[in-house]
N, C-alpha and C positions, 0 to 999 in steps of 0.2 A: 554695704554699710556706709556710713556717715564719717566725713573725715573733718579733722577742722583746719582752718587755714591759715597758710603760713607764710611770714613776712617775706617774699620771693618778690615781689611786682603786684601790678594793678590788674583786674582785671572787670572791664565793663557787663551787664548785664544784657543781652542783647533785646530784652522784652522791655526791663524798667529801665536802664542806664546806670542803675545802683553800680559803685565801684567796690570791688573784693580784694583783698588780696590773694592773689595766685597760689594756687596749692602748692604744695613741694612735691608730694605725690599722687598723682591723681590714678594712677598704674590699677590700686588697690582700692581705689574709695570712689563714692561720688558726690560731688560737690554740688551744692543749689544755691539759687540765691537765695538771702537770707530774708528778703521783699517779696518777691511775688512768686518764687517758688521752681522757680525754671535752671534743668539744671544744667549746670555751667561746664563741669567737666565729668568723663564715666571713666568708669575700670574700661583696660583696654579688651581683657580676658572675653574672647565671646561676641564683645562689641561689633569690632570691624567686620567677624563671622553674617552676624544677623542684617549689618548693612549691604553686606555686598550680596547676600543671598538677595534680599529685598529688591536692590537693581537689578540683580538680573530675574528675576519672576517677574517684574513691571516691566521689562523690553520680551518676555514670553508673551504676556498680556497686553502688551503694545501691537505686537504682530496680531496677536487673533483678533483684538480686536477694527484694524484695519482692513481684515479680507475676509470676515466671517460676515454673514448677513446683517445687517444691523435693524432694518426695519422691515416690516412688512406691511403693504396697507391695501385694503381692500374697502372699495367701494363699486357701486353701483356694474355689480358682478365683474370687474377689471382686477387686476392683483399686480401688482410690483414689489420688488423682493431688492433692494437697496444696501451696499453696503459705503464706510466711510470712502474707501477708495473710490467709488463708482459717485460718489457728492463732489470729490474733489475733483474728480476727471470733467464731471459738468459743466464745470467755470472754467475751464481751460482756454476756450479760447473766447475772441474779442476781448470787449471791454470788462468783462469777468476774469479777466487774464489773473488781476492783481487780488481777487477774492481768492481765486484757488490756490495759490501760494501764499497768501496770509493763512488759509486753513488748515494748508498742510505744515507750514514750518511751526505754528502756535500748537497745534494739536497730535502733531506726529511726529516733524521732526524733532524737534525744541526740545522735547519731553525727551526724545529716546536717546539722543545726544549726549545728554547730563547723565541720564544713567548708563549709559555705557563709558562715560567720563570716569563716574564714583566707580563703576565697576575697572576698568583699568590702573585705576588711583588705590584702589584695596586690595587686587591680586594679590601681589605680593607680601603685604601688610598680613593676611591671612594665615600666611605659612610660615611666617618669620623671615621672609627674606627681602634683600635691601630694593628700596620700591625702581621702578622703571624712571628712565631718565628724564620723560617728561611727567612723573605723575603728579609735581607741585601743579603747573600751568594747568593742566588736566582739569583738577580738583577745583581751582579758583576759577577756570571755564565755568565747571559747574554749578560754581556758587552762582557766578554774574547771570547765569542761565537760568536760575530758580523761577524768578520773578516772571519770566516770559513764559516758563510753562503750562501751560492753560487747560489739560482736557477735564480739570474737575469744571470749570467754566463752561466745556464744553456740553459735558454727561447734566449740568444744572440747567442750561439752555435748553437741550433737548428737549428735559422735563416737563419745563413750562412751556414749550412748544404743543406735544404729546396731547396736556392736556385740555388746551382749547381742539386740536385735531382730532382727539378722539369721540368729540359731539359730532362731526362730520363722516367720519368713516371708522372700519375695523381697525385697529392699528395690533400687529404682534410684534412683541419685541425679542428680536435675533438676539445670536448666542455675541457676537460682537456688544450689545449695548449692555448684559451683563459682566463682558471683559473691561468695559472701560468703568462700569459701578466698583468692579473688585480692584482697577488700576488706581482708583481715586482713595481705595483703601490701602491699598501695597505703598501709594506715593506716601500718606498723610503718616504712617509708621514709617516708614525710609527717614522722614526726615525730623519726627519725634526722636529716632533712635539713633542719629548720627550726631555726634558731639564732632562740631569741627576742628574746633581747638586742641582736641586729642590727637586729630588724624594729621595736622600740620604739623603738629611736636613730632608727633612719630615718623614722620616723612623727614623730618629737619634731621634728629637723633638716626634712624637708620642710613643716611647720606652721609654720616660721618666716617 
């Protein structure tokens, strides 16, 4: 349900910059902005449940899609069977040195970092009990780490890769490049359905 809001403080829009006043209880209701619609704060009931499930299914889906085949490409009766691991082990060494560790920290590590950040930072938040001692730094790692995690970038590169290669040769797509289509879906609901602003309050309120 819809709650209205109460003269407690300000609170910024993070889409349009519109200023609100702060709910008084946001526990029970959910709050939007009253401009473009984005909402500002949720019921706690459930929430934290559905994000922390969310992180950890996208670090299930991180792994597979790291060592499970990713591509297969057949041409001129030859066959290679490639997965992300085996792209990154390629540029290992030389002057590829610095591609292979850009690809692995933007596309594997980076991502699975942050959610296993949220997932640390919710345990407890889950069960009702008082959070872990670093799960403030934790959570704000994760925020700063948003921006850098890249594999929808990745799964949209490939694509338009894919499809000039597939005028040249067979291409089948592994059970890996399906894990990272459904990671790009698990990610973009993780972070539709996390209100940050609830989970600080509730970190700040259960540390007391």
């Amino acid at each position: 349900m819809a709650c209205t809001i109460a003269e407690t403080g300000l609170v910024a829009c993070p889409r349009c910059d519109l200023l609100h006043r702060e709910p008084d209880r946001a526990e029970n209701c959910t709050v939007s902005c009253s401009r473009c619609g984005v909402v500002l704060a949720t019921p706690r009931a459930g929430a934290f449940t559905r994000v922390f499930v969310l992180a950890l299914t996208a670090m299930i889906l991180m792994v597979a899609a790291v060592y499970f085949p990713f591509l297969e490409l057949q041409v001129a009766g030859l066959n290679n069977r490639t997965s992300v691991l085996d792209a990154i082990l390629a540029f290992s060494s030389g002057l590829l040195l610095p591609l292979s560790v850009a690809l692995a920290a933007f596309i594997v590590l980076i991502p699975s970092l942050r959610f296993a950040a949220v997932a640390y930072t919710l345990w407890p938040l889950v069960f009702d009990r008082p959070p872990f001692q670093y799960a403030r730094p934790a959570f704000r790692l994760a925020e700063r780490l948003r921006p850098w995690a890249m594999a929808e970038i990745f799964v949209l590169g490939v694509s338009v890769a894919l499809v000039k290669v597939a005028g040249m040769a067979s291409v089948g797509l592994g059970p890996a490049f399906w894990a990272f289509c459904a990671l790009v879906v698990v990610a973009a609901l993780h972070d539709n359905f996390m209100c940050r602003r609830t989970i600080l309050k509730s970190l700040e309120q259960n540390a007391q």
